[in-house]
C-alpha positions as a Markdown table, in Angstrom:
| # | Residue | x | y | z |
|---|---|---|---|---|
| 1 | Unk | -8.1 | -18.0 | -2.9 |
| 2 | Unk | -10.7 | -15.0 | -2.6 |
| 3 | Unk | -9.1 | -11.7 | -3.7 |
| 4 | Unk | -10.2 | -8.0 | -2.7 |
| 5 | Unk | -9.7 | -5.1 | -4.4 |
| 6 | Unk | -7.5 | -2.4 | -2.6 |
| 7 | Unk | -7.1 | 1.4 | -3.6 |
| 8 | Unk | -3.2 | 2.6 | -3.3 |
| 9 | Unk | -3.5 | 5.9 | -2.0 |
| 10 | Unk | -2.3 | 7.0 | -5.4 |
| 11 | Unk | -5.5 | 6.2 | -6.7 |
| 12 | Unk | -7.5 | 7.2 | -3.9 |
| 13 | Unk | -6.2 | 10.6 | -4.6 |
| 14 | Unk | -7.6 | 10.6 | -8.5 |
| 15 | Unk | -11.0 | 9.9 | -7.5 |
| 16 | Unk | -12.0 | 12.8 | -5.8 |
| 17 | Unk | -14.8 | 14.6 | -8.5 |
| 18 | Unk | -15.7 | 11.1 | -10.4 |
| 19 | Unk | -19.3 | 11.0 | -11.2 |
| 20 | Unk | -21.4 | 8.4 | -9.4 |
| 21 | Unk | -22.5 | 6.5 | -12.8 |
| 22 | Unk | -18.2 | 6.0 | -13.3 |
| 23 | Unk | -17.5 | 5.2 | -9.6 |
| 24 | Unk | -20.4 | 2.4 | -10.1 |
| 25 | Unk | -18.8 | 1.2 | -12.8 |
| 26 | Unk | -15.2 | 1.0 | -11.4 |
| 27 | Unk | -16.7 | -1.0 | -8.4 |
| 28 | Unk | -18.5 | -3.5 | -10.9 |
| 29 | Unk | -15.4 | -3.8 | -12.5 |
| 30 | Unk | -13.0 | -4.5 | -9.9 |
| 31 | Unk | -15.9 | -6.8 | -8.5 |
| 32 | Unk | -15.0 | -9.1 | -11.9 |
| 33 | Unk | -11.3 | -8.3 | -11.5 |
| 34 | Unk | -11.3 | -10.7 | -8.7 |
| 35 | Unk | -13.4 | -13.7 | -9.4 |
| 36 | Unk | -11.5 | -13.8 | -13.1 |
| 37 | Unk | -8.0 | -12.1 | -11.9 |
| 38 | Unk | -6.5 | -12.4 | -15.7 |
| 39 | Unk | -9.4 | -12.1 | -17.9 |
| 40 | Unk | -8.3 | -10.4 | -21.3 |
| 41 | Unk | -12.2 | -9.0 | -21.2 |
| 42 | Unk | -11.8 | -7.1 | -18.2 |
| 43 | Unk | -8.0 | -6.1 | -18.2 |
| 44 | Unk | -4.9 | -6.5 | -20.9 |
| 45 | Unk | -1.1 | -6.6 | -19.7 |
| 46 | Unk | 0.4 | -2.8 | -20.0 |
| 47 | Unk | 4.3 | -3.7 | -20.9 |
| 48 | Unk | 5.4 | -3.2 | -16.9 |
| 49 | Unk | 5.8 | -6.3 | -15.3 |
| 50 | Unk | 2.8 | -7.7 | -12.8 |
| 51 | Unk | 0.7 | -4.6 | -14.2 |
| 52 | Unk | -2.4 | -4.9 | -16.0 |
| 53 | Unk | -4.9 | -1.9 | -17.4 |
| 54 | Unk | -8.8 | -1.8 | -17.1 |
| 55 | Unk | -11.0 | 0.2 | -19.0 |
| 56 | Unk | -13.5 | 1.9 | -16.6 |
| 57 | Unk | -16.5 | 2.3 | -19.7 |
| 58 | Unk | -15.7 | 5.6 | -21.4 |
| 59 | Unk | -14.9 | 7.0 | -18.4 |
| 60 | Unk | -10.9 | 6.3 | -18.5 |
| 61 | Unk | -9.1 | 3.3 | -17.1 |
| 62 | Unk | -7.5 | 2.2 | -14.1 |
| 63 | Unk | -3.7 | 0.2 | -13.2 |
| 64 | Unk | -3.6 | -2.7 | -10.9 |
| 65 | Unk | -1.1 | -5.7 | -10.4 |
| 66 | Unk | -2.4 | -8.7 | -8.1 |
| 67 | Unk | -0.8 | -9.3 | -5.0 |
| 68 | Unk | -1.1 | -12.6 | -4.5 |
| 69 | Unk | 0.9 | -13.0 | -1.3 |
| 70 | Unk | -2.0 | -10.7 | 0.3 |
| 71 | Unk | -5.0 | -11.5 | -1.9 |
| 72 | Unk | -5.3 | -8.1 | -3.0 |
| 73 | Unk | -6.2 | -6.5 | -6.6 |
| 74 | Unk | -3.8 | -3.1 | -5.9 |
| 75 | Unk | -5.1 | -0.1 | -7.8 |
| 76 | Unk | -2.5 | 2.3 | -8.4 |
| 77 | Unk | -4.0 | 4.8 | -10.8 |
| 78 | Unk | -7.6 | 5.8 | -11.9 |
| 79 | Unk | -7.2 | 8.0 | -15.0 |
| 80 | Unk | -11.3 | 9.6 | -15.6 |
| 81 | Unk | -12.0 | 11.6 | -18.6 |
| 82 | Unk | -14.2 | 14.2 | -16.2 |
């Protein structure tokens, strides 16, 4: 199965003001979120059940779970450093 990612409107709501060189990064990164879904390089288990944290370089991290019914990488928060 192919999976997307898919911004909650949570996180689309912490991303106004990122810098270009972060958002570039956070699209690289949930690019290899979904061809290796649990990859302890890319992403590590937070405590929560079904959610998983991703550091965006130094520019902060975001929170996703997988949705596998729907194929979707959900992004629930973006936390930037800017």
């Amino acid at each position: 199965m192919s999976y997307r990612p898919y911004l909650e409107s949570s996180a689309l709501r912490q991303i106004g003001g990122l810098p270009e060189q972060a958002f570039d990064m956070l699209v690289t990164l949930l690019a290899r979120i979904c061809d290796g879904l649990y990859d302890p390089v890319f992403s590590a288990p937070t405590g929560v059940p079904r959610r998983r944290v991703a550091d965006v370089g130094d520019f902060g991290f975001i929170v996703f779970a997988v949705d596998d019914a729907a194929g979707l990488v959900r992004v629930f928060d973006l936390v930037w450093t800017g």
